[in-house]
Backbone as JSON, one array per atom type, in Angstrom:
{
  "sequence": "XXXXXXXXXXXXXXXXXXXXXXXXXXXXXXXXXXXXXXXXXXXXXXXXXXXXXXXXXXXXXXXXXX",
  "N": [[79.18, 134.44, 111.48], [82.55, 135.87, 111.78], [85.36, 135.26, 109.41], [88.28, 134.74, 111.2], [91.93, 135.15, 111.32], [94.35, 132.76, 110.92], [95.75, 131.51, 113.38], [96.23, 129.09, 114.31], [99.34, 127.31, 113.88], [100.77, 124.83, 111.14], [102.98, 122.56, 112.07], [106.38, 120.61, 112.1], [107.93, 118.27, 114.04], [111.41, 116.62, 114.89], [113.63, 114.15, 115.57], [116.2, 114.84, 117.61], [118.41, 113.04, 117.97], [118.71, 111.6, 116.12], [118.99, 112.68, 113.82], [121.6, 113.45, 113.93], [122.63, 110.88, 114.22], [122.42, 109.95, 111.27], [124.09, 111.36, 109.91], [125.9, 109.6, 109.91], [125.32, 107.63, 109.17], [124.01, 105.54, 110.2], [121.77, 105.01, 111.22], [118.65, 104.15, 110.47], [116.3, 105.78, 110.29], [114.36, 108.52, 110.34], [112.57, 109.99, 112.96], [109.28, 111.99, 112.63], [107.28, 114.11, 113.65], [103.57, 115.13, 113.46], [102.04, 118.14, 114.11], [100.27, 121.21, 115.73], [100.77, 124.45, 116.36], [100.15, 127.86, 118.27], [100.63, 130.35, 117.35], [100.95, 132.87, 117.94], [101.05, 132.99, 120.8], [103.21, 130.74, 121.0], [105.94, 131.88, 120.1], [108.5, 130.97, 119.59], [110.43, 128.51, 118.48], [109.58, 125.27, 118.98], [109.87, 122.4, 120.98], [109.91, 119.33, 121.96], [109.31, 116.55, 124.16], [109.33, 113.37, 122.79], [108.35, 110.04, 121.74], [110.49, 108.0, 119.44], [110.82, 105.99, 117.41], [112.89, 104.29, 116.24], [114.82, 105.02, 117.28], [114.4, 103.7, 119.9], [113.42, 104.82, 122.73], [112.48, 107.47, 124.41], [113.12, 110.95, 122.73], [114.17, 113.87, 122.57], [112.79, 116.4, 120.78], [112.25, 118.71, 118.24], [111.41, 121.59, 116.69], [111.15, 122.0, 112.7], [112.15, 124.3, 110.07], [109.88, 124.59, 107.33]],
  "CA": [[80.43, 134.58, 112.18], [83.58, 136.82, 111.15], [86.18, 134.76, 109.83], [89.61, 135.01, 111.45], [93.49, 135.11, 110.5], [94.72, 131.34, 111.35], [96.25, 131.32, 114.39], [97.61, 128.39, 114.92], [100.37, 126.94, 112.65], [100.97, 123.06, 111.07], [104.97, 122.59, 112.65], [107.16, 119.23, 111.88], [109.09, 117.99, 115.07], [112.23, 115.92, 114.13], [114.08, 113.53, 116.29], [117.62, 115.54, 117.35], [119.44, 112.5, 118.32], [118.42, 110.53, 114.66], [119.34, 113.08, 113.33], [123.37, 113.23, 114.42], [123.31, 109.54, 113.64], [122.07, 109.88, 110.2], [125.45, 111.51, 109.09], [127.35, 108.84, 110.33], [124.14, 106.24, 108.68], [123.68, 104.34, 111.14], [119.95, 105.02, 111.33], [117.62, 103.31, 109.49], [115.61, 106.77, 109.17], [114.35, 109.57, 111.19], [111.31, 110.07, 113.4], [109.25, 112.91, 112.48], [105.54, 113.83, 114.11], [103.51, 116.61, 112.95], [101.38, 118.92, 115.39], [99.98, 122.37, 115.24], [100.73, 125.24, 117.46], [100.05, 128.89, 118.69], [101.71, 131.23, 116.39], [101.2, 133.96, 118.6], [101.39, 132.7, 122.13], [105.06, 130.36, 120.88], [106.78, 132.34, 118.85], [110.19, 130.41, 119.81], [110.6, 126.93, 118.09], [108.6, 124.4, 120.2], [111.08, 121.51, 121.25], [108.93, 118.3, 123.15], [110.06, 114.66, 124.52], [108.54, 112.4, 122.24], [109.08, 108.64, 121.37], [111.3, 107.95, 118.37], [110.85, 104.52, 117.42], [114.51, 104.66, 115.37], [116.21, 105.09, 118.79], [113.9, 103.02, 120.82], [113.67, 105.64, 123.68], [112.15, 109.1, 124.42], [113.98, 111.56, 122.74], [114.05, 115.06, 122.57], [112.11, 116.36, 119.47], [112.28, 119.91, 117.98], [110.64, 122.02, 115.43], [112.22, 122.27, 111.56], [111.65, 125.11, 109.51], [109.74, 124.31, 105.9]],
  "C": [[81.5, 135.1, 111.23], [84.74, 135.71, 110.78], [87.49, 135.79, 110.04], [91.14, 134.72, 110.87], [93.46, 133.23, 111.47], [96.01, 131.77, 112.41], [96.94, 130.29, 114.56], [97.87, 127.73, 113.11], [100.05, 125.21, 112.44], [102.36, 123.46, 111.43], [105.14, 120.98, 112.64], [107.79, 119.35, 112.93], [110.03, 116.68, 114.6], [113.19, 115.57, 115.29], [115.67, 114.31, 116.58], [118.71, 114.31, 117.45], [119.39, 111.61, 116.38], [118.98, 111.4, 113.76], [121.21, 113.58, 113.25], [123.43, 112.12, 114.07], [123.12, 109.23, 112.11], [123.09, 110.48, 109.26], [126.26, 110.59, 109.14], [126.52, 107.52, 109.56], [124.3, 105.03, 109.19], [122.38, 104.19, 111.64], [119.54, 104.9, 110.0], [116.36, 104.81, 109.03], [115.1, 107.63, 110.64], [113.16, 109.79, 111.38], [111.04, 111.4, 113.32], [107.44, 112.89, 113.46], [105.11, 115.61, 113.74], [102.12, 117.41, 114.12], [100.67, 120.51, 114.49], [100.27, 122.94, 116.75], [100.27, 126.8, 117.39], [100.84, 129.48, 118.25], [102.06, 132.48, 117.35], [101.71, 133.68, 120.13], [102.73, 131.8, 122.41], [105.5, 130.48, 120.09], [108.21, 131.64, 118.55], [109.83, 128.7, 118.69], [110.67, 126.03, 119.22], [109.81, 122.96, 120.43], [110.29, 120.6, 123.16], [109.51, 117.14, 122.98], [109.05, 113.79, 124.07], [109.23, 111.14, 122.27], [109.23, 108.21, 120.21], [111.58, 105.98, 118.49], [112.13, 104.07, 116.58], [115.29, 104.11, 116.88], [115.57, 104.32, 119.66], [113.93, 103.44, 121.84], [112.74, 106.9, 123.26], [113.52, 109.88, 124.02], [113.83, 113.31, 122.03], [113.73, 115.82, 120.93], [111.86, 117.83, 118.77], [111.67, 120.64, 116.36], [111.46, 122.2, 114.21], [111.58, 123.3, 110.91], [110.71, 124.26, 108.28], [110.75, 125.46, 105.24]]
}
């Protein structure tokens, strides 16, 4: 078998609301989760409703650059 170019990516998603309270330090620390995606098929920065155990809630979770 031929190998191929790597297609899909490793991507960090990072809590948006933990992260607004973390200037003001009032969070104890910031939920991160790590994934892989489709480089080609989501080129946009991936942004999913995860659960952020910081905030005790679902909360809206978005990709960070490295």
């Amino acid at each position: 078998m031929a190998k191929g170019k790597n297609v899909r990516v490793r991507i960090i998603l990072e809590c948006t609301s933990c992260v607004r309270k973390s200037v003001n330090k009032k969070s104890i620390g910031i939920s991160r989760y790590i994934t892989q995606k489709n480089h080609y098929n989501t080129s946009s920065l991936l942004e999913l409703r995860k659960f952020c155990r910081y905030c005790n809630k679902h909360t809206t979770h978005r990709e960070i650059k490295k």
